[in-house]
Structures are given as C-alpha cells and as structure tokens.
Legacy VTK file of the C-alpha trace (Angstrom):
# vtk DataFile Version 3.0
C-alpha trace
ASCII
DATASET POLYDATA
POINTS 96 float
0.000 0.000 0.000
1.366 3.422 -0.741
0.980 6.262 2.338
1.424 10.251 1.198
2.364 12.438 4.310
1.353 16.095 3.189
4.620 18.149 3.102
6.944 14.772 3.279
6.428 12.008 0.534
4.894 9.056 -0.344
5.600 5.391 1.581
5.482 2.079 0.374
3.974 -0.140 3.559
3.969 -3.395 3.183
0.580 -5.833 3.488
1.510 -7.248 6.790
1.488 -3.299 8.364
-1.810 -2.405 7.761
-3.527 -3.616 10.933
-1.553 -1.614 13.183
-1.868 1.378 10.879
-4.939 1.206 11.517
-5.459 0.437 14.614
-2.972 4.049 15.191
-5.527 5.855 12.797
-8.231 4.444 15.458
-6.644 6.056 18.370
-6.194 9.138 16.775
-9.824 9.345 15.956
-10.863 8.140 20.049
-8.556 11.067 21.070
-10.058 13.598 18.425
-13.970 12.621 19.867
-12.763 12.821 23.384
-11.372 16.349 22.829
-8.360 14.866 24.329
-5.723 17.623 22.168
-2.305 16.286 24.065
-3.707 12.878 23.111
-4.687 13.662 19.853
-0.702 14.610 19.589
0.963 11.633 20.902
-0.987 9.634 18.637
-0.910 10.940 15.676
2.953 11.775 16.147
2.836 7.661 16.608
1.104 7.371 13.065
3.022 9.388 11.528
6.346 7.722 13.095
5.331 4.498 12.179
5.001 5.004 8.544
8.161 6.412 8.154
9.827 4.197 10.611
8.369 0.895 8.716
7.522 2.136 4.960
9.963 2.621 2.203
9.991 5.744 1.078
8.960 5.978 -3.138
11.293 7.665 -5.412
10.974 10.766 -6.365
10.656 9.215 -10.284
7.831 7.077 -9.676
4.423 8.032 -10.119
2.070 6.006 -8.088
-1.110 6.837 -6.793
-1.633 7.187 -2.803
-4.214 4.589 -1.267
-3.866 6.341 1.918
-3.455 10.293 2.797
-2.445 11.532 6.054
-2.157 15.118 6.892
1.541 17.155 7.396
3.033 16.928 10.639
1.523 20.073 11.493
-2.469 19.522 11.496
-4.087 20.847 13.981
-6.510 19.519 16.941
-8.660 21.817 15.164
-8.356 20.420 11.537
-8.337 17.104 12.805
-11.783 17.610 14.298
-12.758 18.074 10.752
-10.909 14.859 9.263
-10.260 12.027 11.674
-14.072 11.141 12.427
-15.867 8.278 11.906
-13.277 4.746 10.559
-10.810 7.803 10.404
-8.351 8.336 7.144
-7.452 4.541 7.101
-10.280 2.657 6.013
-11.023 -0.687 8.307
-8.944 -4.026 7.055
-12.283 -5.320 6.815
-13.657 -2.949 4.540
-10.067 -3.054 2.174
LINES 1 97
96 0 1 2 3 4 5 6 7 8 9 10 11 12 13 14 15 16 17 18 19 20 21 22 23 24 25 26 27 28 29 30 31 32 33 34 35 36 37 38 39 40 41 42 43 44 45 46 47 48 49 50 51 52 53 54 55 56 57 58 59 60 61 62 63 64 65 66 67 68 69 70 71 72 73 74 75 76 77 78 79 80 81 82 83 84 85 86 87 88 89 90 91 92 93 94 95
C-alpha cells in the first residue's frame, strides 16, 4: 500500500502493516472525539512515526497513486476535528 504524508512524501507499507496502521488511525480518531488535544498529539505523532519508521519511502521518479493520505506533521486539533471522524483516514482491514 502506498501512504502520502502532506509536506513529506509518499511510503510504500507493506501488506503485513496495515492492521496496526490502523489500529494508530483508530486512536487518533478516540482522542479527536474525546477532545483529548495532548492525546490527539501523541498519537498521531505515533502514526506518523510508524510510517516512516516501517515504509519505504517511493522515489521521487515514480508516479504512483496514494491509497492512503495523512495530513503534514503540522495539522491541527482543530483540523483534525474536521478529518479524523468516523473509521478515520485509514479505512477498516475489513472494509479493504
């Protein structure tokens, strides 16, 4: 699966990561409902961590569309209000 982090670049994950992607997309989305901002931080810092830490990052010659889009390091508590509701920006394993 290919990840795009807004402002960074695009990240090949592999198959076998997508659970826990998820499951990090979840948390960000229980923090956002529970107005929980300092929450809301340390877990989407996590997401964001993780992709780079465990995807490959795509050259900058290939063109390959994203199947997931996360936000730039920056978003808000504010933005994400607007974003991370619902199964969140990484749709459920069971739905993929």
């Amino acid at each position: 699966m290919i990840v795009r982090i807004f402002n960074d670049r695009q990240y090949r994950l592999e198959d076998q990561h997508y659970e826990r992607l998820n499951v990090l997309d979840d948390a960000v989305v229980a923090a956002v409902d529970a107005g929980d901002e300092p929450e809301y931080r340390r877990q989407f810092d996590a997401l964001l961590a993780f992709v780079r830490e465990h995807g490959v990052p795509v050259g900058d010659d290939e063109l390959i569309g994203s199947d997931v889009l996360l936000p730039a390091d920056d978003f808000s508590f504010a933005e994400a209000g607007q974003e991370f509701t619902g199964d969140g920006l990484v749709p459920d394993p069971a739905d993929a």
